[in-house]
C-alpha positions in Angstrom: 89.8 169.1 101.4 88.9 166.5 103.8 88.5 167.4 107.4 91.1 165.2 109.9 89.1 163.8 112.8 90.4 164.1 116.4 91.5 161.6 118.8 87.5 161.8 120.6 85.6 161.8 117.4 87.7 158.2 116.0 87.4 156.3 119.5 83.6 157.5 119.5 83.5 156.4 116.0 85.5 153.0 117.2 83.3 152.1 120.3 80.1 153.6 119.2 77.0 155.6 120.6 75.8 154.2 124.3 72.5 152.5 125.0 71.1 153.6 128.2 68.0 152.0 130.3 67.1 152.0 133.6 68.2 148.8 135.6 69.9 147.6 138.6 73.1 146.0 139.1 74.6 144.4 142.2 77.8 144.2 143.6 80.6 145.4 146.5 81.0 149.3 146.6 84.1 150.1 146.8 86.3 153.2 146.3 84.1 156.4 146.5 85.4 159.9 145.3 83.3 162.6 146.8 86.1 165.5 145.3 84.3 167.6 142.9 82.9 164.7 141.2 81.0 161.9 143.3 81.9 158.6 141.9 82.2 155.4 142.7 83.2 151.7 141.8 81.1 148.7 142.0 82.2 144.4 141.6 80.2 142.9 140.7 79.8 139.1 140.8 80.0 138.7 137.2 80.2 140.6 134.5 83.0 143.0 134.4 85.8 143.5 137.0 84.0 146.7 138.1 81.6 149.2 137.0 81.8 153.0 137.1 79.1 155.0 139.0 78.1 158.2 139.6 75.9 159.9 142.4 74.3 162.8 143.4 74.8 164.3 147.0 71.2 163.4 148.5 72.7 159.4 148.3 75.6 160.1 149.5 74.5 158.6 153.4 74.0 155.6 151.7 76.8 155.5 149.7 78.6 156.0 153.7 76.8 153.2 155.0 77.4 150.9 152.1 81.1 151.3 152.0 82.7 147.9 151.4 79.5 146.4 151.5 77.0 144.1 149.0 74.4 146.7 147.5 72.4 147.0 144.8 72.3 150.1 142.5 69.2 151.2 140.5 69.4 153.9 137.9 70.8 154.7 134.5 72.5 151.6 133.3 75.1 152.6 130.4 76.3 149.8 128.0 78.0 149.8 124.7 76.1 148.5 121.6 78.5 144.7 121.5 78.7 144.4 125.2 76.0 142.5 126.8 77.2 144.0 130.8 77.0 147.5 131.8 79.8 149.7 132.0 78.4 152.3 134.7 75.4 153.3 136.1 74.2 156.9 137.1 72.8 155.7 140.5 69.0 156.9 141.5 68.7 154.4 144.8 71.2 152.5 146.7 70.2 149.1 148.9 72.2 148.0 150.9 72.3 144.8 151.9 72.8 142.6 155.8 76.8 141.4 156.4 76.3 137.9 155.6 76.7 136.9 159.1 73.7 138.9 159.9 71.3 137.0 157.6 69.4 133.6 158.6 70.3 130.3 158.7 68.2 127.8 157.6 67.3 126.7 161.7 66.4 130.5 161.9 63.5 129.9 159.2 62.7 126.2 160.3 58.9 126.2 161.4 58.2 130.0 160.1 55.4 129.6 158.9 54.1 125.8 159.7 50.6 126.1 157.9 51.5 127.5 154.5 50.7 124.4 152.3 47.7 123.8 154.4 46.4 119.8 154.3 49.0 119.4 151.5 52.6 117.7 153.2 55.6 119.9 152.4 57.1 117.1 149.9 53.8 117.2 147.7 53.6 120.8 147.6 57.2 121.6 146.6 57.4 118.8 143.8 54.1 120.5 142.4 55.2 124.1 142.3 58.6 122.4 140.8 56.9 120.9 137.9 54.5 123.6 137.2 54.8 126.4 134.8 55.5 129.7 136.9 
């Protein structure tokens, strides 16, 4: 007689085994669940509409301070075999990154560093780094 497989054991059949590999994967954290479980959501860019995350309690001051900010996550990325983005990410580090009004502007940086192509003018030396192979 043939055993009848459960609910869990077809969709695991269905959507297969996951690939796991270290990574990092950027995007706005948003809602965090520290209740028993510490999880939270991250959008990303592109790619899916969110990803799932999970943390352990040492990150959790950064998961505070980058509340409904842009970070980036490094850890455990988790994908299934036919998807080419991650669904969730077991989180090892948390960056977070300046509001965008808090970054330079492009007069902030003008003149930073006025010797760095040397005798070479600034035209010359961006067209070669363009057409060479990096």
């Amino acid at each position: 007689m043939e055993a009848r497989l459960g609910v869990e054991e077809k969709l695991e059949i269905i959507l297969g085994p996951d690939e796991i590999t270290y990574g990092a994967i950027s995007g706005r954290l948003e809602y965090v669940n520290v209740h028993r479980k510490r999880n939270f959501r991250l959008y990303p860019l592109i790619g899916p509409r969110w990803i799932r995350g999970r943390f352990t309690e040492d990150l959790l001051p950064e998961i505070r301070k980058g509340l409904d900010r842009h970070v980036t996550v490094f850890g455990k990325l988790l994908f299934k075999s036919w998807d080419k983005h991650p669904y969730a990410i077991i989180a090892e580090k948390i960056d977070v990154h300046e509001p965008d009004n808090e970054l330079p502007t492009f007069n902030d940086v003008k003149g930073i560093a006025p010797d760095l192509t040397g005798d070479v003018r600034s035209s010359d030396w961006v067209r070669k780094i363009r057409d060479e192979e990096w």
